[in-house]
N, C-alpha and C positions, 0 to 999 in steps of 0.2 A: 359350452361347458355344462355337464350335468351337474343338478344340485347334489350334495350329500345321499340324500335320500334318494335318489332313482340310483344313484350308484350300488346301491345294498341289495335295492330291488332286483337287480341284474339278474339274483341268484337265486338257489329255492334256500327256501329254511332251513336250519340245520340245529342241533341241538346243544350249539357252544360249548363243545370240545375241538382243539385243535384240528381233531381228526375230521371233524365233521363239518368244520369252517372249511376245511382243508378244503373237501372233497367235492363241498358246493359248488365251491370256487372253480376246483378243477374240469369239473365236469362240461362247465362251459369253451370251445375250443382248448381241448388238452394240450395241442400244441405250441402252443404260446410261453413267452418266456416265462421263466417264473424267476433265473435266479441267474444270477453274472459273476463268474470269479472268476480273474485272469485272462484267459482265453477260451475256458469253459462257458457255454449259456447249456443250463437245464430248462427242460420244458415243465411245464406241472406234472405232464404224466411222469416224464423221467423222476423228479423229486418225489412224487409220492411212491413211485417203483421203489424208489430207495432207500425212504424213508420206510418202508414197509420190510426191508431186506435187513436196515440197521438194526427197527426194531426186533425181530427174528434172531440178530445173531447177539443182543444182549438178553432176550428168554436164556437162548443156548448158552451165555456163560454165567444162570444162577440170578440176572436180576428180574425184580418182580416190583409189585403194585405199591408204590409205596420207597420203593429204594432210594439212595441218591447217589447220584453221578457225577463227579466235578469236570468241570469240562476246564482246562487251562491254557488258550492257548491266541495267539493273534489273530484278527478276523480271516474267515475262509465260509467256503461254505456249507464244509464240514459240522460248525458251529450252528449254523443254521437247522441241519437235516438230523442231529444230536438232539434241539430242543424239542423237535416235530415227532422225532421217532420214540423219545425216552414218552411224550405224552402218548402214543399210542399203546403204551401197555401201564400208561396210569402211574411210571416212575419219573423221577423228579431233576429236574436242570440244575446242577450248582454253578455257572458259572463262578470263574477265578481271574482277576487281573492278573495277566501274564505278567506283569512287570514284578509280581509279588518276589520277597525273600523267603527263605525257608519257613523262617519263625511266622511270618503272618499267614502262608500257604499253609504250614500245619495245625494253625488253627482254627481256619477254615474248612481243613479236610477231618480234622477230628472233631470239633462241633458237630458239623454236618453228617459226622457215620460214611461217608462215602464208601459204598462197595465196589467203586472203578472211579478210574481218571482216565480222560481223554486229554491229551496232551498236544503240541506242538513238537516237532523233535528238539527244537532250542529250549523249549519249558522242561523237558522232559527230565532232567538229570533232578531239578529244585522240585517238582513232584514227588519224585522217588523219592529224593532226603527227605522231604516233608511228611511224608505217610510213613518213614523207615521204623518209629516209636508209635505206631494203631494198632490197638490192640488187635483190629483182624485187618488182615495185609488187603488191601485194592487190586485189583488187576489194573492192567493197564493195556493201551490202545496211542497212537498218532494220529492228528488229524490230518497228519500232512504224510511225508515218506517214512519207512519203513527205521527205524532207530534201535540201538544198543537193543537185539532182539526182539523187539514190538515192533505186533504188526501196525501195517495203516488202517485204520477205522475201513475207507471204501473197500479198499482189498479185501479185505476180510469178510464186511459185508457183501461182497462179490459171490462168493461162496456158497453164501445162504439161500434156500427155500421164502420165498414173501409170507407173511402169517397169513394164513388159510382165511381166518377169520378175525372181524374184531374182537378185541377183549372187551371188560366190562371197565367199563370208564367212563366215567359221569364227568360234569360240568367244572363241581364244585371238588373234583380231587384238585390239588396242588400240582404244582406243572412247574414252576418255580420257586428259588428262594436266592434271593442277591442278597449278599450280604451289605451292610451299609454301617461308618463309623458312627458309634454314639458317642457319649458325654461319659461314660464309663472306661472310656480311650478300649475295648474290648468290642469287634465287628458282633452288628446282629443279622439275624437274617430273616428278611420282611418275606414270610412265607406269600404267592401268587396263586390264586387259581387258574383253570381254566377257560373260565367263564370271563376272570377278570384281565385276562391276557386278552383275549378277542371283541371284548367289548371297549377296553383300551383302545385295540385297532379300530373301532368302528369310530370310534370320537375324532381316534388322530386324523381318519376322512371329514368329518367335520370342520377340524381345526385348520386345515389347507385347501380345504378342495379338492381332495386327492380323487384322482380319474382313473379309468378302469385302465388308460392306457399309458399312463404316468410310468417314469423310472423312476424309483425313488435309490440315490446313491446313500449307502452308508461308511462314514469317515469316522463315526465314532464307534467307542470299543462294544462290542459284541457282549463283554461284562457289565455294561450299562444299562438303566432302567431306558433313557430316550431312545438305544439305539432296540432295544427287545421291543418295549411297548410302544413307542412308535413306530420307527420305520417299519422294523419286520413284523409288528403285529398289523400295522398301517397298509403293507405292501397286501395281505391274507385279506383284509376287510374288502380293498378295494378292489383284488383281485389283477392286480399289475405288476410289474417286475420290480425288482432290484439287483442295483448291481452293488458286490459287497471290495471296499479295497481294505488292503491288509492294515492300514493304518494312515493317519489324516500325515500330509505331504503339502506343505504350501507353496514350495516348487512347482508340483506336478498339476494340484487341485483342478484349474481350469483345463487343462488338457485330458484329465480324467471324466470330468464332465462331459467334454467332448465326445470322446473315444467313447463313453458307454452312451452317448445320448441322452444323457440324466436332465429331469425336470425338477425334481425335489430333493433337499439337501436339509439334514439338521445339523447345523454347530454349536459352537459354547461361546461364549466372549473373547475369549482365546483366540480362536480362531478366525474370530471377524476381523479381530485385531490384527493379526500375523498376516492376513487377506491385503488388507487395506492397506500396509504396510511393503507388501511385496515389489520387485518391479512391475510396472503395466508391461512390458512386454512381455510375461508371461501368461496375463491375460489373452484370451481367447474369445475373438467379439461372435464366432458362431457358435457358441453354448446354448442349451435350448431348455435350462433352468429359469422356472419362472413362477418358484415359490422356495423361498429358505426358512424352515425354522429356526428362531432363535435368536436372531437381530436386534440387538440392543440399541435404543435410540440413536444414541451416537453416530451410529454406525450407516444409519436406513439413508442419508443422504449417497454417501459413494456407492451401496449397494443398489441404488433405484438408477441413481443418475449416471453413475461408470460403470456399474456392472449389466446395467440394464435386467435389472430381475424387477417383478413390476410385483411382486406379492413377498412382504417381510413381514411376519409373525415372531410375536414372542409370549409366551404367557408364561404359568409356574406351576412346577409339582414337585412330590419328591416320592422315591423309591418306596416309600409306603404308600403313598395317593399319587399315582400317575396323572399328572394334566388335568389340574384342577379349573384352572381360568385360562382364561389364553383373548390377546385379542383378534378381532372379527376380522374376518377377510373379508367380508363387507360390512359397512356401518362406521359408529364413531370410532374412530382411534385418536387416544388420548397418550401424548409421547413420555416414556419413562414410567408411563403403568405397566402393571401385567395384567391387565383387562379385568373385561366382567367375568362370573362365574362361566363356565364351557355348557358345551351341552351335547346333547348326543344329535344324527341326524331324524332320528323321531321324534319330533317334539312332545309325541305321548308317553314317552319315559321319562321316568322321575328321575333328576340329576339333581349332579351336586349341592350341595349348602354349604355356605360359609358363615362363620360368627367373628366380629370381632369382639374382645373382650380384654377387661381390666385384670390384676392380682387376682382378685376376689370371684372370676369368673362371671361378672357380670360386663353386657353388653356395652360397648359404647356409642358415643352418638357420633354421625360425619365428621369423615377430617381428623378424630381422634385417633391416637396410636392405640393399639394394643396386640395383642398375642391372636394368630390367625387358626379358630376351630373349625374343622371339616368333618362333611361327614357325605360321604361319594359311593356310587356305587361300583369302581375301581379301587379297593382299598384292601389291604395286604389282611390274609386271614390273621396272622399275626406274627409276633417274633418265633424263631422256632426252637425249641428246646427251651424259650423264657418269658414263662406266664408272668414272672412280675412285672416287667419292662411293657409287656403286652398291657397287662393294665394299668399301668402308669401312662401309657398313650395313648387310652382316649378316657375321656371324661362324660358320661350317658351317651354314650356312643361316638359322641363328638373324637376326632381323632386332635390331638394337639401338636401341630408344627415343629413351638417353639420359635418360630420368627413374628417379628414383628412388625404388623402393616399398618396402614392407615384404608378406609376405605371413604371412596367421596359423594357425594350425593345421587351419582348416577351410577353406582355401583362396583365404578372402577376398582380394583386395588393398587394399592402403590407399594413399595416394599422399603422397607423402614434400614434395619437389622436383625441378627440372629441372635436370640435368646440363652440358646443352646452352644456352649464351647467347641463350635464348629469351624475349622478353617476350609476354604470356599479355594482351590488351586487346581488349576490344570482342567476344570471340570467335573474335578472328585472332589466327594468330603473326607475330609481330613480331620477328627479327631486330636483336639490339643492334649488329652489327657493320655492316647497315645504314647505322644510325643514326649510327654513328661519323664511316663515312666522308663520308654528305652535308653532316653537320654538321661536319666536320673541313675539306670543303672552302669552307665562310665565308673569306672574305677575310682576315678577323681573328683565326681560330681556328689556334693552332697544336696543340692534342691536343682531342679530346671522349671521354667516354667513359659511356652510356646503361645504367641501370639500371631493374630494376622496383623498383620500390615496392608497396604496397598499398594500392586505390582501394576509394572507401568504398561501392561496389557488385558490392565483389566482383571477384578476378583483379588486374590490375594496371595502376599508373599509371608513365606515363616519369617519370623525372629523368636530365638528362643535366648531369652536370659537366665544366666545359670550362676550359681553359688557353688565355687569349689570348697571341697574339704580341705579344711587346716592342714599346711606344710605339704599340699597335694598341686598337681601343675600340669596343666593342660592347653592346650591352643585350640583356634577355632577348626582347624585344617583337620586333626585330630577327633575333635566333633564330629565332623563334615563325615568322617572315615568311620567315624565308630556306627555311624547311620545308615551310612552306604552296606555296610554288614547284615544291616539287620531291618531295613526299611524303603519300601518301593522310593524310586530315582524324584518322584514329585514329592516325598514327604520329608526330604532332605531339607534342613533349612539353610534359605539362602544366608542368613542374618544370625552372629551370634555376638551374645554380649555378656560379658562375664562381669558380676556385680557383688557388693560386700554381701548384701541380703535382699530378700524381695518380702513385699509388702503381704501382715497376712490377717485373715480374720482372726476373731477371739478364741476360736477355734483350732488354729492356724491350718486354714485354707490360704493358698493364692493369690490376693486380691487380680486377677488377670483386670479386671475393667481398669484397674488404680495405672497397671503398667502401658494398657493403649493408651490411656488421658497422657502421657508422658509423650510429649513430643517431639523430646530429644534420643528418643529411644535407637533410630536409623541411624543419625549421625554419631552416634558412640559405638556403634557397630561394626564389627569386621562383615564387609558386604564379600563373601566367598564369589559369589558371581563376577565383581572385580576384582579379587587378590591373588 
């Protein structure tokens, strides 16, 4: 196995733009795979052929340096040759969770200005509603077949002339922006560079091992920071394939492993669990996975011993600071940390810092808890459209989490709780103050107020406890329905409880901490998942 570092060497130097990581990469046997969807393998030349073609045919409809583009649609690898191409003319990725509603899609696409959406033909109708009140109309594109008169993205690029030549497009332009819930219950969007997408991938070969000749399979969404900045920035650094499935199956999982030859795989807790949980006869003992991101303690005994995968990593980031710690794939590993700080595979680059710190923004000593500061050379240029929230996130450069760790003498961290009114479900953050307000706006609701719980798969389930309006009358099923209208299928809550009043500051804020400490909370709850 090559270390990190001869891995990078493979290639010549480039100038940390997509395009130019790209092309390093490619240059070495062009024919090789580069990319797996369905029963399609593209080779590198083919993807940069086409990446070159896509970019060409959004010149041709008006977009430029700087634009944004929402892409909405389930993983393919459309989504893939979209992020590569829009960076070749210096325009900008908006990824969208397909799962989104109206309401949440159109405030994504009008924050963001989007002058196109790339769709799914099943996303495609909630796009269109969602852009229907922009002040300038999007065009619009499929990433998949041909829909209510939109063309398909390939087809179309079919057509096109490849750009003659590069444009001007540096490092440090933006290449993405994901949007992510805050404590404002209103999505922000953690502007990416260039530079910071590819050097992403150059860590996530640190953090596994990843080989030149690796499959790296991808199960999670396409809209996600693990699955952009690592795998598929991961798959660019190392210069190896991936193969992409439309979405995570724990039916199918080991057999897809199989069928693509996948060596590396990232999950969420979720989906360790749902693994683990499965029958073994879907298990597949000639699988040739033999590194997963993402294995929560718990879990690395049946993943090492039954699944036979002999390399479980986990460490922590978030959609602002991609992969911040992570532990070592060789060395101490300490169970239910998320390791030392990471690094890159040149030990002569400067990486990450961490602080832990009190209220007062002073340091604490081992073992103590406090609020976890960073400060990485992976970190989001900032929020987009909102210089306050930007500077309320870092403190002297320090970027501020808002969770809270402990860190122990050998530098480990360990991970405490979240600071920030964040619910932790499905693998998404979820925004409680969201929650509040959609569910506050019910007819019949005069306060709600959204908490995590603990789901029996690990990370967390909603419970929202709500205060109806005087002589006003409502059921949970009703809830359930009013949320389903207006909010992605994971931000449903499972749990609701309807109560005289909830606890509040002098202020009257929520006391949310007052309602977790309350540990009859569940059982006075209509549990929708069993009624």
């Amino acid at each position: 196995m090559k270390k990190p570092l001869e891995i990078l060497q493979l290639y010549p130097s480039h100038d940390y733009t997509l395009q130019g990581a790209f092309a390093s990469r490619a240059e070495r046997q062009p024919e090789r795979p580069f990319m797996l969807f369905g029963q399609r393998t593209w080779s590198w030349r083919e993807a940069g052929q086409c990446m070159d073609r896509i970019a060409a045919l959004l010149e041709a409809r008006g977009i430029r340096k700087g634009d944004r583009v929402g892409v909405m649609g389930r993983n393919c690898d459309g989504h893939v040759l979209m992020l590569f191409a829009l960076a070749r003319i210096g325009a900008i990725d908006v990824p969208v969770n397909p799962e989104f509603g109206v309401t949440e899609a159109r405030y994504v696409f009008q924050h963001a200005e989007v002058s196109a959406v790339v769709a799914n033909s099943e996303t495609l109708a909630v796009a269109r509603e969602a852009c229907a009140e922009l002040k300038t109309k999007p065009w619009f594109l499929t990433l998949d077949v041909p829909a209510d008169g939109v063309e398909s993205l390939l087809e179309a690029a079919a057509q096109c002339t490849p750009l003659a030549e590069p444009r001007a497009v540096n490092a440090d332009d933006t290449c993405l922006i994901v949007y992510t819930s805050g404590t404002t219950g209103f999505p922000k969007g953690a502007m990416h560079s260039q530079r910071s997408f590819v050097t992403g991938g150059e860590a996530f070969v640190q953090r596994v091992y990843l080989q030149d000749d690796d499959r790296v399979m991808i199960v999670l969404p396409l809209f996600h920071i693990n699955a952009t900045f690592y795998s598929t920035a991961g798959t660019l650094a190392a210069g190896c394939s991936m193969a992409i499935l439309p979405r995570f199956s724990a039916s199918t999982f080991w057999q897809s492993a199989l069928d693509y030859g996948a060596t590396e795989v990232n999950i969420i807790e979720a989906i360790g669990t749902m693994l683990m949980n499965r029958p073994r006869t879907e298990y597949r003992a000639g699988h040739k996975l033999r590194a997963v991101y993402g294995v929560r303690h718990q879990m690395e005994a049946t993943f090492r011993d039954e699944f036979k995968i002999p390399h479980l990593i986990g460490g922590y980031g978030m959609t602002e600071i991609p992969g911040v710690t992570c532990n070592p794939i060789e060395g101490l590993r300490k169970p239910g940390s998320m390791g030392p700080v990471g690094r890159h595979p040149d030990p002569s680059r400067a990486w990450a810092q961490c602080r832990v710190v009190d209220d007062d923004g002073k340091d604490v000593a081992a073992d103590c808890e406090g609020e976890l500061l960073v400060k990485t050379p992976i970190v989001m240029q900032g929020y987009f459209r909102d210089a306050e929230q930007t500077r309320e996130a870092f403190v002297d450069g320090w970027f501020r989490t808002g969770d809270i760790v402990r860190r122990d003498a050998d530098g480990y961290f360990f991970f405490v709780s979240r600071k920030k009114d964040i619910i932790r479900r499905r693998g998404e953050n979820i925004a409680g103050a969201e929650l509040d307000r959609v569910i506050g706006a019910h007819p019949a609701v005069h306060e709600a107020a959204a908490v995590a719980v603990p789901a029996e798969l690990g990370e967390d389930d909603i419970l929202v406890a709500i205060v109806l309006k005087p002589g006003m009358q409502a059921d949970a099923q009703a809830i359930a329905a009013w949320c389903r209208e207006q909010l992605a299928p994971q931000k449903v809550p499972r749990y609701v409880l309807f109560v005289d009043e909830l606890p509040h500051t002098p202020t009257h804020k929520v006391l949310k901490a007052v309602l977790k400490a309350d540990t009859t909370l569940r059982q006075r709850a209509v549990d929708l998942q069993h009624n």
